[in-house]
N, C-alpha and C positions, 0 to 999 in steps of 0.2 A: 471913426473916432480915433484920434490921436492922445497915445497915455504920454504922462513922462515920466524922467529914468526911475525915479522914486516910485512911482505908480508900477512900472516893471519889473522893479525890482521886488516890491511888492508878491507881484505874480510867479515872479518864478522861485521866490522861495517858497508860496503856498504850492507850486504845481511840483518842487522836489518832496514837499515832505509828503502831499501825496502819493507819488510813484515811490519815495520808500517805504512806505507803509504799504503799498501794494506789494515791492517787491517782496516783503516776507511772506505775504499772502499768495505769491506765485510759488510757491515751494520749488522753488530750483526753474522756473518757468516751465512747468509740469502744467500748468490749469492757466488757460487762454487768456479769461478776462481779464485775471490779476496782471497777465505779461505783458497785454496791450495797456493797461490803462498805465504800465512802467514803462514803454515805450515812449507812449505820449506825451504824460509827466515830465519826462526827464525831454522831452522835446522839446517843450511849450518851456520849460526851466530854463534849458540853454539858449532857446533864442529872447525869449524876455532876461536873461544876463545879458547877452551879447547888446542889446538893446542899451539897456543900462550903461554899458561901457563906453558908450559913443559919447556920454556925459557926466561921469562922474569916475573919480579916478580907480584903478583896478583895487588896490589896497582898501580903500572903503569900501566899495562893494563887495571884496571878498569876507572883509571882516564881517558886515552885516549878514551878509547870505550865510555864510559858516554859523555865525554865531544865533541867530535866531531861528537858522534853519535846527540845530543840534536842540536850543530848547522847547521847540514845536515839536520835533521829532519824539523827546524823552519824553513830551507829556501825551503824544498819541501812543507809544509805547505803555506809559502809564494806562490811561484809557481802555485800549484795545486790547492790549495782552499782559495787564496786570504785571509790569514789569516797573519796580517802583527801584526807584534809584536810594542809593546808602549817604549817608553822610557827607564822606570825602565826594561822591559823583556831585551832591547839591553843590558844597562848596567849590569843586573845579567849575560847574555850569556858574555860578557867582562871576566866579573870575573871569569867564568868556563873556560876559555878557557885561563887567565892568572894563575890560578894554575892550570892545565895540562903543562903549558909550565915551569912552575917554578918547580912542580915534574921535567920531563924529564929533565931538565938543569939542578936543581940542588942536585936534591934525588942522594945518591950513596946506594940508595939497590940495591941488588945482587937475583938473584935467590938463589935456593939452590936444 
């Protein structure tokens, strides 16, 4: 099965927030299971980017992976370790997520 860049890009920002959320769970890479599934995570992350990259410019997919990965991240933090973000964090997480959309809507870079 062949994915495309979107579809990988997809993946390796669910397989980072994954492995970060694991890495807290490894306490310093103390406890096995936590360290390999942060291993793998961050594996399966970087070659599904690298993927991505062959087709869609580096600048959009850094923007997207940063910025959806940081509010995936804050709301598994939320979730899982009752780590609820303040005011000023909502509204900086606003602003990352309103230039990721302003890139993608209105950047015309191209690959190359």
């Amino acid at each position: 099965m062949r994915l495309n860049a979107w579809t990988w890009l997809v993946v390796a920002i669910i397989a980072e927030v994954v492995a970060t959320s694991a890495l807290r769970a490894s306490n310093g890479f103390t406890r096995l299971v936590p360290s390999l599934i942060v291993v793998a995570g961050y594996a399966l992350a970087f070659y599904g980017l690298a993927l991505t990259l062959t087709t869609i410019p580096v600048g959009i997919v850094y923007a997207v992976w940063s910025g959806v990965g940081i509010v995936l991240i804050t709301l598994v933090a939320m979730a899982l370790y009752r780590q609820v973000p303040d005011l000023p964090a909502v509204l900086g997480l606003g602003l990352i997520v309103a230039g990721v959309v302003v890139l993608n809507v209105f950047s015309k870079m191209e690959a190359h």
